[in-house]
C-alpha positions, 0 to 999 in steps of 0.5 A, a space after each residue: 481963576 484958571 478952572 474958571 477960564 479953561 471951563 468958561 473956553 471949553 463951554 463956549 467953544 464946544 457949544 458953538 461946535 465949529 467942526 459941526 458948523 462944517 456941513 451947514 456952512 458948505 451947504 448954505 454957502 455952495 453957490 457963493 463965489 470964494 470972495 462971498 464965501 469969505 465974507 460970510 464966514 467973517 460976517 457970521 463970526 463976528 455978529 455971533 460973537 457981538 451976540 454972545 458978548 452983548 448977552 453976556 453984559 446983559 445977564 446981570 440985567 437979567 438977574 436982577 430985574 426979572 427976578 431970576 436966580 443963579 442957581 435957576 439959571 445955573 439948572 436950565 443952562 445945565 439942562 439945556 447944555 445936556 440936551 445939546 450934548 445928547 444931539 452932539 452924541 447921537 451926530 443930530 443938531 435937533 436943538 438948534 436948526 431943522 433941515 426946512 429952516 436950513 433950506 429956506 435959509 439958503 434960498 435968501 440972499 445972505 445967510 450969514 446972520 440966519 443961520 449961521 451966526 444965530 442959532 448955529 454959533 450963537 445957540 440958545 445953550 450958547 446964550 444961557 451958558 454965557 449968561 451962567 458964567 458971567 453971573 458966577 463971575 466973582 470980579 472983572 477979570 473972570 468976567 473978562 475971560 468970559 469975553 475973552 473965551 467969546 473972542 477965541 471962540 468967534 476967531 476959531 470958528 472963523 478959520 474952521 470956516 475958512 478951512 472948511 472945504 480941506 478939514 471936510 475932505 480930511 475927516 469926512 462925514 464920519 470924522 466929523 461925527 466922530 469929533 462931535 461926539 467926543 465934543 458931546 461927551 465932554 460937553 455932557 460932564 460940564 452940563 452935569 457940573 452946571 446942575 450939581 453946582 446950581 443945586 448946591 447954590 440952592 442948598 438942595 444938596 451939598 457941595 460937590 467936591 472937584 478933583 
């Protein structure tokens, strides 16, 4: 029960990537008065976090009507999840937002739903890793730490963004790039525990034994 907790929080909230989500929220929201600003922090957090949550109820569903398995759905997460931690290694976010997208999105009125809730908090790594564990959930309570690890993750990323100017000045760029990458590392070894688990449930290999 624990195992599955800690890995549901570590998932959810390395892919959401607060620290990462810095420089795109102080860029899109530069010309918003700190009223707007607050606003548009509470407001991307929120509806990423009712995303996230309504994915989550939503991946039986998706099991089971559109014939999907655990173990398929358990191999692409883990791919996708990889992908997103190389980005996070190599300081790149190519998976979720280009810097055209960005600019289009800061010209528009509000940018906190686009793209600052989805893809920025709320990716497709995101969506899919939510959909994996609440289908390895064995009863409601893993169940319910996975929502419960979508709320911590919408409430930190919230006052990431509320302390975004002062954590930018402390860590600078490079402090940053710095955190993501280690974010990334760690990031890496669960995709890779995403695969191995989605192939022995396949019976394609044994199963892996965990320290």
């Amino acid at each position: 029960m624990l195992d599955f907790a800690t890995t549901a929080f570590v998932s959810i909230l390395f892919l959401a990537d607060p620290p990462g989500n810095i420089p795109p929220y102080l860029a899109l929201t530069a010309k918003y008065d700190p009223a707007k600003r607050r606003k548009t922090a509470l407001t991307a957090c929120v509806v990423a976090t009712l995303t996230l949550m309504a994915f989550g109820a939503a991946g039986t569903y998706l099991f089971h009507h559109l014939n999907l398995t655990l173990p398929a759905f358990q191999i692409a997460g883990g791919l996708i999840l990889f992908l997103v931690a190389m980005d996070m290694l190599r300081a790149q976010r190519s998976t979720q937002e280009n810097p055209e997208e960005m600019s289009e999105s800061a010209a528009a009125s509000d940018v906190a739903i686009t793209p600052l809730a989805i893809p920025f908090i709320a990716g497709p790594a995101t969506l899919s890793t939510v959909t994996v564990l609440m289908g390895k959930a064995k009863d409601w309570m893993e169940a319910g730490t996975v929502y419960l690890a979508i709320a911590l993750t919408g409430a930190i990323s919230y006052v990431t963004f509320r302390l975004a100017e002062p954590i930018q000045k402390r860590l600078g760029t490079t402090g940053i790039h710095v955190l993501g990458r280690i974010l990334g590392l760690v990031l890496a070894g669960i995709a890779v525990q995403f695969v191995l688990d989605g192939l022995a449930n396949a019976k394609i290999i044994p199963p892996v034994a965990r320290g």
